[in-house]
C-alpha positions in Angstrom: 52.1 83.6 196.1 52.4 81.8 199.7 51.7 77.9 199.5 49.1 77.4 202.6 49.6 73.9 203.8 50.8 72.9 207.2 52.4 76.3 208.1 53.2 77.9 211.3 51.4 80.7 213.2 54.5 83.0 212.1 54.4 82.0 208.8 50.9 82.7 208.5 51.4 86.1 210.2 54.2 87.1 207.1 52.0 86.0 204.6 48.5 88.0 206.3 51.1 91.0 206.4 52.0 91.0 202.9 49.5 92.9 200.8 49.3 95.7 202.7 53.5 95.8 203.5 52.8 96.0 199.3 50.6 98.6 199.0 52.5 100.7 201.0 55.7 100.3 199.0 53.3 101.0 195.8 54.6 97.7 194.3 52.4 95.2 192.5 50.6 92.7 194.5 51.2 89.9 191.4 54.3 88.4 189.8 56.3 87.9 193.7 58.3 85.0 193.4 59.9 84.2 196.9 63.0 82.1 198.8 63.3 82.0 202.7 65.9 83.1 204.3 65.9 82.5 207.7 63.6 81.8 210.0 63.7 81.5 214.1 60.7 80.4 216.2 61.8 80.0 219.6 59.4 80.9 222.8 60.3 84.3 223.2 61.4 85.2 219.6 59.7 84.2 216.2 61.2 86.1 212.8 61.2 85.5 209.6 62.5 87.0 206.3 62.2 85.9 203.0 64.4 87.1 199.7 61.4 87.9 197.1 61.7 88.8 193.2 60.1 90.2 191.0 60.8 90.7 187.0 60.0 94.5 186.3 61.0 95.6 190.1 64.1 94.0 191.4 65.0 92.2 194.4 64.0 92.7 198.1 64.1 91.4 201.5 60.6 90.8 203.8 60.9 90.5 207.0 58.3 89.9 210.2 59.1 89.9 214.0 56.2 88.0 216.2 58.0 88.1 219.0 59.2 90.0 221.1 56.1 92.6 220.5 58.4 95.4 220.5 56.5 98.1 218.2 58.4 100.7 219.1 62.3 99.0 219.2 61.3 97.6 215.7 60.0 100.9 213.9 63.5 102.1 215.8 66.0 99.8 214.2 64.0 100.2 210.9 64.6 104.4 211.3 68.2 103.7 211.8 68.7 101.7 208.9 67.0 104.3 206.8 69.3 107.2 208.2 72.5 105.1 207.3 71.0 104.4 204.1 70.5 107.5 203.2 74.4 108.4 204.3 75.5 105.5 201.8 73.5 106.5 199.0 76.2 109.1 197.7 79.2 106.7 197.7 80.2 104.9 194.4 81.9 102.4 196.6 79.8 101.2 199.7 76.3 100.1 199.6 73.7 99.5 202.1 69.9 97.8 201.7 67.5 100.6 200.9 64.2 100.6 203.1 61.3 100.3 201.2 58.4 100.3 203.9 57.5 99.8 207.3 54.1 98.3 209.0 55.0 99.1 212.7 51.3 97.8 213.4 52.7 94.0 211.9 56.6 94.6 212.8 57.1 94.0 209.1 60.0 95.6 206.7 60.5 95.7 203.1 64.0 96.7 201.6 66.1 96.5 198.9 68.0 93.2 198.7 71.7 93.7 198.8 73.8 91.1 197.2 77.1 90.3 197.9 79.4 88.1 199.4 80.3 87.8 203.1 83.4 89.3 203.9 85.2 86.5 205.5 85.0 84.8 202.2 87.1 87.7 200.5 89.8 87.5 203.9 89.6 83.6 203.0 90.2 84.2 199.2 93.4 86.8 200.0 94.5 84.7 202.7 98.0 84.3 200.9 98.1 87.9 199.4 98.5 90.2 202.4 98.2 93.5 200.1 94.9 92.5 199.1 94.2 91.6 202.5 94.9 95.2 203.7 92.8 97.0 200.5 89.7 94.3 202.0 90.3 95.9 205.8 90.7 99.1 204.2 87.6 99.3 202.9 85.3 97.4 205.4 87.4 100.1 207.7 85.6 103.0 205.4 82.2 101.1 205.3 82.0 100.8 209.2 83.0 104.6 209.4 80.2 105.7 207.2 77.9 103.9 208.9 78.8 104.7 212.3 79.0 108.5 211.4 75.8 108.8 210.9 74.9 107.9 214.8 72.7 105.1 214.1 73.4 103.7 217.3 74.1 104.9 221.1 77.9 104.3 221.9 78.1 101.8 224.5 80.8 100.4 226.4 82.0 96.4 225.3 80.3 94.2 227.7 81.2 91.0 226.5 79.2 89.7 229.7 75.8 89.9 228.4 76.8 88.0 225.6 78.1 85.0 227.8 75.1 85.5 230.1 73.1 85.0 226.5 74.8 81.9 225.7 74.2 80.1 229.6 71.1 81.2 228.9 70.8 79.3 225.9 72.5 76.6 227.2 70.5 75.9 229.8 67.4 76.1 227.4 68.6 73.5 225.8 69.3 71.1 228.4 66.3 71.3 230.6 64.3 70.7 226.5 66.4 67.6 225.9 
């Protein structure tokens, strides 16, 4: 499935992952046809996901963190995706990806893909009709309440700080490399 010339230590590390992220789903290890989606390799972060299909079993999304090594935050955030999953399974309006498997040992993930669009796109296709504006909040109102019911997360106080800290931070990595 993975094409092996010239690739990266975190590409090679998705790919070495694979077959047994596979076996553990009990999904065939043949037939995998893939597209990346996004990919960051930075110092003190390397990810990588990939969209993958496969003719008798669907779509799904890979994904592999090299960095940080963070077993335990990673196995975390993939347990609190599969308790809000589960909390969106009995809607007939709101989805949610569906974990499929997780190899804390690799800080891999396999889940269901979920297709959609984004929803500033809908916002940007209403932007004259105000009604359907408020049915699009509505409902992205409705989603973020079923998730956040389900106490995913720890409730924390809006720090935008951190987030500008983040981007000097950035900033200056980006001068001192140029």
């Amino acid at each position: 499935m993975w094409l092996e010339d010239s690739i990266t230590k975190l590409e090679r590390a998705a790919h070495a992952a694979w077959p047994g992220v596979l076996e553990e789903a009990q999904l065939p290890m043949v037939g995998w046809s893939y597209v990346l989606l996004s990919k960051r390799e930075e110092k003190d972060r390397a990810r990588i996901s990939y969209l993958l299909e496969h003719p008798n079993h669907g779509l799904f999304k890979y994904r592999l963190q090299l960095q940080p090594r963070a077993q335990a935050t990673f196995a975390a955030h993939y347990l609190r995706l599969e308790k809000a999953s589960r909390a969106f399974q009995s809607s007939e309006r709101l989805s949610l990806m569906k974990p499929m498997c997780l190899d804390i040992a690799n800080q891999a993930s396999l889940t269901t893909y979920a297709e959609g669009i984004h929803f500033s796109e809908y916002m940007r296709d209403a932007a004259e009709d105000n009604a359907r504006q408020l049915e699009l909040l509505q409902l992205a109102g409705e989603w973020l309440d079923t998730y956040h019911r389900t106490k995913v997360s720890k409730t924390r106080i809006f720090q935008p700080k951190h987030a500008v800290n983040y981007c000097h931070d950035l900033g200056e990595k980006f001068s001192q490399e140029t």
